[in-house]
C-alpha positions as CSV (number, residue, x, y, z in Angstrom):
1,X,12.8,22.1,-6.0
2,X,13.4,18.4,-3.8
3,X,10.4,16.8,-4.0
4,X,9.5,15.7,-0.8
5,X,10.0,12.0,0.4
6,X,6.7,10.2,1.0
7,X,6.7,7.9,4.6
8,X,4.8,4.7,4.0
9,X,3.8,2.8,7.5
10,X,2.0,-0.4,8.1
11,X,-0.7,1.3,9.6
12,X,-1.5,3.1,6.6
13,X,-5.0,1.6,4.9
14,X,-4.8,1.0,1.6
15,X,-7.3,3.8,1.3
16,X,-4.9,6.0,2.1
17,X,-2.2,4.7,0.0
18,X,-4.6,4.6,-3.1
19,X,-5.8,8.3,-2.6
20,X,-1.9,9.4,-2.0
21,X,-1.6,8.0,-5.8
22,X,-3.8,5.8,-7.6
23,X,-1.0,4.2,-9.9
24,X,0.4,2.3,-6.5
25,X,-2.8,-0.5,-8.0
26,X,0.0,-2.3,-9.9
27,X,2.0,-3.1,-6.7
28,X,-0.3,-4.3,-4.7
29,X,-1.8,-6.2,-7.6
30,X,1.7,-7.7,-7.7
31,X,1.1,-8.6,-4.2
32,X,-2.7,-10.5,-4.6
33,X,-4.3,-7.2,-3.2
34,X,-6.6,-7.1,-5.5
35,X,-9.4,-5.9,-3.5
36,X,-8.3,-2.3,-3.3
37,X,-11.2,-1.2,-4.4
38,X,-13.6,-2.7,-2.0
39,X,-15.3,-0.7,0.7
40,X,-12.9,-2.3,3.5
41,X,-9.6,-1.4,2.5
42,X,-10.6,1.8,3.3
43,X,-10.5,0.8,6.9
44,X,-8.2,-2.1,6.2
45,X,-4.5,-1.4,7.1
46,X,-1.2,-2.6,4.9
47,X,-0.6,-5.3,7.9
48,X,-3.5,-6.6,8.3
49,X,-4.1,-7.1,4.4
50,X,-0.5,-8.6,4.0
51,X,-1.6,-10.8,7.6
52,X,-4.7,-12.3,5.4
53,X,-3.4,-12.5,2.2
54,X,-0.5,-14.5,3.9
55,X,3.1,-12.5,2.7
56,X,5.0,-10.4,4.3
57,X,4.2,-6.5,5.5
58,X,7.4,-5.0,5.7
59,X,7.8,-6.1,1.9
60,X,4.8,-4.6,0.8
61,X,5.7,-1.5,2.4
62,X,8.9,-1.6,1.4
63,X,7.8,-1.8,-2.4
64,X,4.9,0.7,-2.0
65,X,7.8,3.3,-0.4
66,X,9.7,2.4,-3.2
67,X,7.2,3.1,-5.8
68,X,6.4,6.7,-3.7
69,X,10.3,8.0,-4.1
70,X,11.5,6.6,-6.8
């Protein structure tokens, strides 16, 4: 059975992302996101948490799509 390829957007919060799969934490680690855990990345989208730690979104997305189907 093909396991079905995961879509990761900048719109996505980091909530999201973390509940899709908790082991994503090293990639955004890798990125200074270490605040995942905090009540406002719930609410806090890939952009605007790339936007205020200062690098670049379609990276981090990028990386965390990787990470989803490799």
């Amino acid at each position: 059975m093909k396991k079905k390829k995961v879509e990761i957007v900048k719109t996505m919060t980091i909530g999201e992302v973390m509940n899709m799969d908790p082991n994503v934490a090293p990639i955004l680690m890798g990125f200074g996101l270490h605040c995942f855990g905090c009540p406002m990345s719930q609410m806090e989208t890939l952009e605007e948490a790339a936007q205020v730690h200062g690098i670049e979104a379609d990276l981090l997305v990028e990386k965390i799509q990787e990470f989803f189907n490799k």
